[in-house]
N, C-alpha and C positions, 0 to 999 in steps of 0.2 A: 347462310345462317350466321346471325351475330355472335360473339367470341359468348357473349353472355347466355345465349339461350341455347347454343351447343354445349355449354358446361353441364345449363339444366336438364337438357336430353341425357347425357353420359351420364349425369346424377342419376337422373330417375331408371334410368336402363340398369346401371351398377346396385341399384338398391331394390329392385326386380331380382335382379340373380341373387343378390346376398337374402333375399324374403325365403325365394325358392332354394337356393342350397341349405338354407337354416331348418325349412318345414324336411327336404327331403332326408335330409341325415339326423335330426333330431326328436326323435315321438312326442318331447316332454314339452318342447316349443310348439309343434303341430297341437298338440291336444287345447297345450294355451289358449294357440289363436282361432282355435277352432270354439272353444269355448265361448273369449269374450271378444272377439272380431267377426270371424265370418259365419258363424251361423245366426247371432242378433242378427246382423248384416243382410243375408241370406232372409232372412224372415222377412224386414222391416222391406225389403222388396218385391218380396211374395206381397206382404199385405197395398201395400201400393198399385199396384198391377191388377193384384185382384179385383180391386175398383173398376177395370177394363174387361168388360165382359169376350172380349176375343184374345188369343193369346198376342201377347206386344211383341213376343222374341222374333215373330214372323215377317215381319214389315221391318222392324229394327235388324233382321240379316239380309231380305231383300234390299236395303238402303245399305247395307255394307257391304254388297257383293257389286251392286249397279252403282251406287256414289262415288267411288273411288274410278271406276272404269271411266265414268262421265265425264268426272270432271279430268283426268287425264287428257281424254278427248280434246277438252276443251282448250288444257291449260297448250297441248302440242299443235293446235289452230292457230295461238294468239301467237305462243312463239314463230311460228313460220310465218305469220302475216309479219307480224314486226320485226324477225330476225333476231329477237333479244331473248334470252336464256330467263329475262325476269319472271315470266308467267309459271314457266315448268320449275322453276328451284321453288319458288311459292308452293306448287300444288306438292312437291317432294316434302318440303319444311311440314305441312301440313299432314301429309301422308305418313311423317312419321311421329307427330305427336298421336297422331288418330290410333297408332299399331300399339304405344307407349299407354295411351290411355289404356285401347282394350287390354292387353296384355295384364297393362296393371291390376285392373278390377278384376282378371280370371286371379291372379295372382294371390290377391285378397281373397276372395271368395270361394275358392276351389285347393288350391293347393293344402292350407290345414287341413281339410279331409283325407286328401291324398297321404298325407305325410303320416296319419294314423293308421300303424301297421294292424293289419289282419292277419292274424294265424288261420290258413288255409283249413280246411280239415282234410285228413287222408283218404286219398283216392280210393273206393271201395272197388272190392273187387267182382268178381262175376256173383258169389253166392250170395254176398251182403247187397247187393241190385237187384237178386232174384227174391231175393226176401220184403226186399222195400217196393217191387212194384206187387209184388202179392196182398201185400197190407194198404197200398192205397187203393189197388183194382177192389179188394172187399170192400173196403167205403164207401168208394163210387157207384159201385152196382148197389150198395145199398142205399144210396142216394136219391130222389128226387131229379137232381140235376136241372132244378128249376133256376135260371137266372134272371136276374131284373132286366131292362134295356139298358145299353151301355151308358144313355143319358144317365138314369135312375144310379148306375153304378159310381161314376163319377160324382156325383153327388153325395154318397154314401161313405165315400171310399175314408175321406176325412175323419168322420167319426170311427171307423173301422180301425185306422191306424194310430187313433190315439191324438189326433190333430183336428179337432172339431173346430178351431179358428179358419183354418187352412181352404185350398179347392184345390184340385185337377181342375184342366181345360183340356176339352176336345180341339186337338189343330182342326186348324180351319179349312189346311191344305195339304191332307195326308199323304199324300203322293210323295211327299220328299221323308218321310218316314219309310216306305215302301222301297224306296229308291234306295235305303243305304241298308235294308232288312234291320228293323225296330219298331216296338209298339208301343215305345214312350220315352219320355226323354225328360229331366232337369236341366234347366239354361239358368247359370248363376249368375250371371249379369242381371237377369231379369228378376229374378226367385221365383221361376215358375215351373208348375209341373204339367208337363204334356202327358197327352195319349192320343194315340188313334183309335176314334172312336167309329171306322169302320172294320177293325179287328171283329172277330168274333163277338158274341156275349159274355162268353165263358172265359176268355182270357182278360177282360176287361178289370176286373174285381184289383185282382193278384196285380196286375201291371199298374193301375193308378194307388196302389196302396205303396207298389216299391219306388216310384216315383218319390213319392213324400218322403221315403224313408234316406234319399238322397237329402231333398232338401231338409231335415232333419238331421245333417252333418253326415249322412256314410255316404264315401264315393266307390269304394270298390265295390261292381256287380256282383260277385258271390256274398257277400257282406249284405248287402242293401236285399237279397234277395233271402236271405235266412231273416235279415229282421222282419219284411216283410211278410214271411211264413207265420213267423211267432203272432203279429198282429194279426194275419188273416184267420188262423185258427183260433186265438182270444173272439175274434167277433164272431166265427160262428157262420151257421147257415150259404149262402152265395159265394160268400170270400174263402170258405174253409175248403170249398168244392174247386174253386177258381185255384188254392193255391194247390191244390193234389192233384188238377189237371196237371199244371205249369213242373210240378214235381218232376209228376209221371212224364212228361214228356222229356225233361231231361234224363232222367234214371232208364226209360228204354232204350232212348237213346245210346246210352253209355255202353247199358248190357247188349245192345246188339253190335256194336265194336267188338265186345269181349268175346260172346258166346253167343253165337247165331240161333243155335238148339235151343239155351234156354229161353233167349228173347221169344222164337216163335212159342215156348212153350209155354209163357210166362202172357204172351200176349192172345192166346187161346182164351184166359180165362176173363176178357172181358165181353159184358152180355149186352144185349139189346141197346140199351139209351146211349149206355158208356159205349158202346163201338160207334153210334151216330154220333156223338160228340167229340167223339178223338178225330173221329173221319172230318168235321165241320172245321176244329183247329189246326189241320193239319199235325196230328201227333206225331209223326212218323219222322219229323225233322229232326237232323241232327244236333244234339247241343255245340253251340259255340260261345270262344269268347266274343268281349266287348265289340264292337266294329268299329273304334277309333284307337290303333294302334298309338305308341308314345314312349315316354320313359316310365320307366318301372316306377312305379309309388309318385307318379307324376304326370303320368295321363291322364287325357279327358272321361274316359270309362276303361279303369281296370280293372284287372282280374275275372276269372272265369263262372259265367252265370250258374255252370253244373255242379258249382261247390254244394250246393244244398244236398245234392245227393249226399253229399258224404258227410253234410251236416248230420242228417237225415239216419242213417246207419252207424254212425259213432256216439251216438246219444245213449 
């Protein structure tokens, strides 16, 4: 690589970390950039993409998982046919503008969200979990529990959460959601919001409303999942049911770590519809966090999805 264009790689590598140390230790620069860089940002490629009726992020990480492998291949053929190093320092020169780029645009587009702390809410304990699954079991059994199709939901979901410009998209190729256990996902490169739209019906609603609520600036899952609540109960009917499932199934979670007695006692009191519907989501799963570990205030999905519970009991 020339004296000149390994300067510009250091450059842009050294102004990457100084973006990211600035968003990580600073709230008041994160909110900044969050404000007027990466969420415009963040939108103006949502709406772009959204022009493409199948998600782009899918083909565009297929071509970044397979392109880089390929052309390796190729560039370690040319070298051994010719004996000369020219081919493979090319496809390395190349391999690492490509890291430099990506990197950069997560940089932009993800780290202000990051860098905006969230006050957790306090872990509730066994009585204030037996109380919140009792209040939403009432609801549920008093509920309908009628849900649209997940087509129908996705479509919905926009107006639900206050984003009537905006869409979910059904991956095309759920299986790689299945594969890391996740039923939605925000890709900031792209500004789009995923779901798997062979999930249930019922977790459908809740899942493409919190989606948006990323691309809408919050990264951390306990975050993005309280806002989510707020939205889903403002719209009402399908979404309000969808997020008191998604609740409920973290809050029993919890309480049956805590207290074995009250969980089974507490989960006695669901009747008819609500026990086939918890049984159809699998309710019985444990809450966890994100599934892409990182740096604190600096990963790709932080913080803990079961904060709602304690949003939920501290209010």
């Amino acid at each position: 690589m020339k004296k000149g264009a390994e300067r510009a790689a250091m450059g842009l590598a050294g102004g990457e970390a100084l973006f990211l140390l600035a968003c990580r230790w600073s709230a008041g620069f994160s909110r900044l950039m969050l404000e007027h860089l990466s969420r415009p940002a963040a939108l103006l490629l949502h709406r772009l993409t959204a022009r493409v009726p199948f998600p782009v992020a899918e083909p565009l990480a297929l071509l970044a998982l397979a392109g880089p492998a390929l052309a390796l291949i190729g560039a370690a053929l040319s070298t051994w046919r010719r004996r000369a190093f020219a081919p493979l320092a090319r496809w390395l020169r190349g391999a690492l503008w490509a890291v430099l780029a990506l990197t950069g645009t997560l940089a932009l587009l993800w780290a202000p969200a990051c860098g905006v702390p969230f006050d957790a809410p306090p872990t509730p304990d066994a009585g204030q979990l037996e109380w919140l699954c009792g209040g939403l079991i009432d609801a549920l059994n008093a509920s309908p529990l009628a849900f649209p199709s997940s087509a129908e939901s996705l479509c919905q979901a926009p107006a639900a959460a206050g984003m009537p410009d905006c869409a979910v998209k059904a991956a095309q190729y759920p299986e790689w959601m299945a594969a890391v256990g996740i039923s939605g996902l925000f890709v900031p490169p792209t500004g789009e919001a995923l779901a798997d739209a062979t999930e249930p019906a019922p977790l459908i609603p809740f899942t493409a409303v919190h989606e948006l609520m990323h691309l809408d600036g919050v990264a951390d899952e306990g975050a993005a999942n309280i806002a989510a609540w707020d939205r889903c109960m403002t719209a009402g009917g399908a979404f309000a049911d969808s997020a008191r499932l998604w609740a409920l199934r973290y809050a029993l979670g919890l309480l049956r770590l805590r207290d074995e007695a009250a969980w089974q006692r507490t989960r006695a009191k669901m009747e008819g519809a609500l026990l086939r519907v918890f049984h159809q989501i699998n309710g019985e799963a444990l809450p966890a966090a994100g599934p892409f570990p990182g740096v604190p205030g600096l990963t790709l999905s932080p913080g803990d999805y079961a904060a709602l519970a304690g949003y939920l009991t501290s209010r």
